[in-house]
C-alpha positions in Angstrom: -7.0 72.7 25.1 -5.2 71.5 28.1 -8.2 69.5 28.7 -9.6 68.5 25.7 -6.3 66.7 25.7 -6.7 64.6 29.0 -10.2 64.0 28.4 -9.3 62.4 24.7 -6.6 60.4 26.3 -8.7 58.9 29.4 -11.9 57.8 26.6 -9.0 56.2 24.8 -7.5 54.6 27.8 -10.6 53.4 28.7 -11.5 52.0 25.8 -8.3 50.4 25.1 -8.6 48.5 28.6 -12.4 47.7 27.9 -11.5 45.9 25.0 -8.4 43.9 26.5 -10.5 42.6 29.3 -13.4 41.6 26.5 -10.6 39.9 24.5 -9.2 38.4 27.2 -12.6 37.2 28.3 -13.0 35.7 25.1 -9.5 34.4 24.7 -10.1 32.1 27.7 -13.8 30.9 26.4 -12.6 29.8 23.2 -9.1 29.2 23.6 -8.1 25.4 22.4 -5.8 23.4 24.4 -3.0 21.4 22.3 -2.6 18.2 23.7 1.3 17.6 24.1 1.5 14.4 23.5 0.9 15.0 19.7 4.4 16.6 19.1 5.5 13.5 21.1 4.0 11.4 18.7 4.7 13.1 15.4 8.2 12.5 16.5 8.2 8.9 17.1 6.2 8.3 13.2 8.3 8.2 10.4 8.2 11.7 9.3 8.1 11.0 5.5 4.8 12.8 5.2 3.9 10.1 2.4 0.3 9.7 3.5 0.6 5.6 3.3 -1.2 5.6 6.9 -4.4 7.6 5.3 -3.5 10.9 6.3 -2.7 13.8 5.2 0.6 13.9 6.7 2.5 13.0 10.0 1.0 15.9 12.1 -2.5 14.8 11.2 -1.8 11.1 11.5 -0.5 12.2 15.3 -3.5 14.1 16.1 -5.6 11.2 15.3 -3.5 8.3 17.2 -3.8 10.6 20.4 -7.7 11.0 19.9 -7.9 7.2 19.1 -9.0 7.4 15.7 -6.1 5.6 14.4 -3.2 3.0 15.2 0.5 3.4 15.2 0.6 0.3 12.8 -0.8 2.5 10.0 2.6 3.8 9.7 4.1 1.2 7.9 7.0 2.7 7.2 8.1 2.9 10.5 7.2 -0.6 11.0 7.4 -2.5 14.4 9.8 0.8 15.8 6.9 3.2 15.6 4.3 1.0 17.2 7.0 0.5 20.0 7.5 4.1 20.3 3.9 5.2 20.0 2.6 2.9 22.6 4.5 3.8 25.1 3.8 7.5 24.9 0.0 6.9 24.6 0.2 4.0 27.3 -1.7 1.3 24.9 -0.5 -2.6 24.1 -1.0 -2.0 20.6 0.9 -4.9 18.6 2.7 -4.3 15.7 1.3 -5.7 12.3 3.2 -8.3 10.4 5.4 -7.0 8.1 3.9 -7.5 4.4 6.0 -6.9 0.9 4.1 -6.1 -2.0 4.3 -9.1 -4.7 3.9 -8.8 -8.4 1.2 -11.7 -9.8 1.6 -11.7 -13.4 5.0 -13.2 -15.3 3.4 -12.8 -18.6 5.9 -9.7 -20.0 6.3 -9.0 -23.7 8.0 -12.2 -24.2 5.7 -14.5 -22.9 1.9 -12.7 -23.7 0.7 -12.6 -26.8 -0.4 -8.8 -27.6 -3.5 -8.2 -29.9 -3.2 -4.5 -30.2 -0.4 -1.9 -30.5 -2.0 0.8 -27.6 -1.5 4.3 -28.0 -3.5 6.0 -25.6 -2.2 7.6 -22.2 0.2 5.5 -20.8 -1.7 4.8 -17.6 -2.9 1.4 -16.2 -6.6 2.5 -15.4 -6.8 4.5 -19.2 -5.4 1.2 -20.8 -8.0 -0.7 -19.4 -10.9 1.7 -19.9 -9.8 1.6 -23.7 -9.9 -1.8 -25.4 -8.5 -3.6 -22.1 -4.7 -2.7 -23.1 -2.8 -4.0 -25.7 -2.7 -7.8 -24.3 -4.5 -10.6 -25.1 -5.1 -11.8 -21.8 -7.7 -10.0 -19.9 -6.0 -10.6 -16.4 -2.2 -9.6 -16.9 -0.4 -7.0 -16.0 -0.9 -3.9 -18.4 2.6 -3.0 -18.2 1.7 0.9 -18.4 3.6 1.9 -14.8 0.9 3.1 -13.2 2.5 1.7 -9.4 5.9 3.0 -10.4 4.7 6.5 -10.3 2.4 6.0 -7.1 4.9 4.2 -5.0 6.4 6.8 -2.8 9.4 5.0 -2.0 10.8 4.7 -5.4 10.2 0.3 -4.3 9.4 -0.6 -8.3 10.9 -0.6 -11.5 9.1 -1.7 -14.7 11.5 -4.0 -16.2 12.7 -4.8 -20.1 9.7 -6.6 -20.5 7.5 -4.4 -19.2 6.2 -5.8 -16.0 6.7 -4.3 -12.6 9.9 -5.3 -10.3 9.5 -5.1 -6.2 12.8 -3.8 -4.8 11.8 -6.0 -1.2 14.6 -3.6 0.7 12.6 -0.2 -0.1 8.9 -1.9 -0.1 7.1 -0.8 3.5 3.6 -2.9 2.3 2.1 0.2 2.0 -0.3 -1.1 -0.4 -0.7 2.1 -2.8 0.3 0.0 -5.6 -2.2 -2.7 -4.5 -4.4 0.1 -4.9 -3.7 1.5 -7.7 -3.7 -1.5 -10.2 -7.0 -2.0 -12.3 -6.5 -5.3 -12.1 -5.5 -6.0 -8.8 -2.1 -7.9 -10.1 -0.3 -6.8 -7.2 -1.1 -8.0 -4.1 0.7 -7.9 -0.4 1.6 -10.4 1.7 3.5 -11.2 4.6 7.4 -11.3 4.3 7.5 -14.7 5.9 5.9 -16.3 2.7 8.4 -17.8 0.6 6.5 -18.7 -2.4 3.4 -17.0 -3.8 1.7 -16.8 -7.6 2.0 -15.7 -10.4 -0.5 -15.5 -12.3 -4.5 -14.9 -11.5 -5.8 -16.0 -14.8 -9.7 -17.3 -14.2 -9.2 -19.6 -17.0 -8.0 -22.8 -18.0 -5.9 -25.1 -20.4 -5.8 -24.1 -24.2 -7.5 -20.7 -23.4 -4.6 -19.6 -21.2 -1.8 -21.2 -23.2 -3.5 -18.9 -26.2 -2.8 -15.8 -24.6 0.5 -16.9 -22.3 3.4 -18.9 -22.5 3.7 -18.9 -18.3 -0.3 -18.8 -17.6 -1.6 -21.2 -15.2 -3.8 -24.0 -16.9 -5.4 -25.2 -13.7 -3.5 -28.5 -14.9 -3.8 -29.7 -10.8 -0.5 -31.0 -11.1 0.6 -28.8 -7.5 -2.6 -30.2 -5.8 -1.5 -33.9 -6.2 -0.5 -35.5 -2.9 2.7 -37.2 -4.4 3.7 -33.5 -5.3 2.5 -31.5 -2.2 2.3 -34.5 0.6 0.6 -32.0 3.2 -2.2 -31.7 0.9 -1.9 -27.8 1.6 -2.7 -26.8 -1.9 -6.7 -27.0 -3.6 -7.9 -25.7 -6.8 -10.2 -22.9 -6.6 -11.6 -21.0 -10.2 -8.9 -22.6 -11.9 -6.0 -21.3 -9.9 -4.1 -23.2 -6.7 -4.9 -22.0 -3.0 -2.5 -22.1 -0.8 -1.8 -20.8 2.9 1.0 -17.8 3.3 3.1 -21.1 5.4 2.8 -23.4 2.7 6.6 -25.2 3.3 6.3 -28.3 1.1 6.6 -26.6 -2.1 9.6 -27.0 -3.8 8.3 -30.3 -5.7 5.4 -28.0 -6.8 7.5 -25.2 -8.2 9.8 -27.2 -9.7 7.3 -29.4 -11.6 4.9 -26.7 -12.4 4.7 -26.8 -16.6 4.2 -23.1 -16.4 6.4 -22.1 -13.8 4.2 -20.3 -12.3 5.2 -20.2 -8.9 7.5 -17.5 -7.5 9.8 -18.9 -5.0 10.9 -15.6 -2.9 14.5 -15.5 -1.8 14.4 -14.1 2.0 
């Protein structure tokens, strides 16, 4: 019995070290080494886990800055900070992106558009225009369903009283989901420097826009004149102005507009 005994436990002690050295063996082939810099850099990012940057979180948006699949400016949250803080853990010269604030191109709320429908479908942007182009008469405002409220993940818009949305500048990072988001590509984002952008993108002119909107653009020309905008910055294209983000003479322009359709940003 005695030996039965010592024989069972040697097999077993044999066999129990025979299959520590094969998993050790094949713990060291196909063991997978963690780069340390990634913690380092999913400490610098934001750590808001929004997914603004394209990824599925900080600790995936790390992994792919350290295997240079991505850029530290994709955190836009973190803004110029992260970029500073990124680069100098990965050693790049990586330059942070201008800081851009999401604008709101349509004025044409319930006051000012005319309506042609009462809509009752879902109250989504993209179902609104999928079914009978929403409830307004012009086919290029804002829908006013709320659609970029609910995808903004800052909480950076408010639909107002009249039912268009409202950028609160101080929580907007220019992450763009609302850009996104819109059917109708009403927001847009530009840089935080600009101090005057439009609002409206209407592609047509005169009666048909005064038809639809009180605060529509005509494509009157009024803002390209020179004895309006001396630098001569401001052309008409498809019936709307064109103007670059450093446009500085436009005060004349905004206040002379019939319209008003220029917003003049306070910052």
């Amino acid at each position: 019995m005695q030996e039965i005994t010592v024989y069972s436990l040697t097999v077993l002690g044999a066999m129990g070290l025979i299959l520590g050295l094969v998993l050790a063996f094949f713990g060291r082939i196909f063991s997978v080494t963690v780069d340390p810099r990634i913690e380092e850099v999913a400490g610098a990012l934001a750590g808001l886990n929004c997914g603004v940057c394209g990824y599925p979180g900080c600790r995936a948006m790390a992994e792919a800055l350290v295997a240079g699949k991505a850029r530290a400016r994709q955190c836009t949250p973190g803004g110029a900070e992260v970029v500073k803080k990124v680069s100098a853990i990965l050693g790049t010269a990586e330059q942070p992106a201008e800081p851009r604030v999401a604008a709101v191109r349509c004025r044409g709320g319930r006051e000012a558009a005319i309506e042609k429908a009462e809509y009752r479908g879902v109250p989504d942007c993209v179902s609104a225009e999928l079914l009978g182009a929403g409830p307004k008469a012009c086919v290029w405002g804002c829908l006013g369903m709320g659609s970029c409220v609910r995808v903004c993940p800052f909480d950076a818009i408010h639909m107002s009283a009249d039912r268009l949305p409202e950028i609160d500048e101080n929580g907007c990072t220019g992450c763009g989901k609302c850009a996104v988001v819109c059917p109708r590509h009403i927001i847009a984002l530009i840089p935080r420097s600009q101090r005057v952008y439009l609002g409206c993108i209407s592609g047509e002119k005169g009666k048909r826009v005064k038809e639809v909107c009180a605060v529509g653009c005509t494509a009157c020309g009024l803002c390209a004149q020179p004895k309006i905008t001396p630098s001569g910055r401001v052309l008409l294209k498809d019936n709307l102005p064109e103007f670059p983000p450093d446009w500085s003479d436009f005060a004349t322009a905004a206040e002379k507009c019939p319209s008003r359709c220029f917003v003049v940003r306070l910052n």
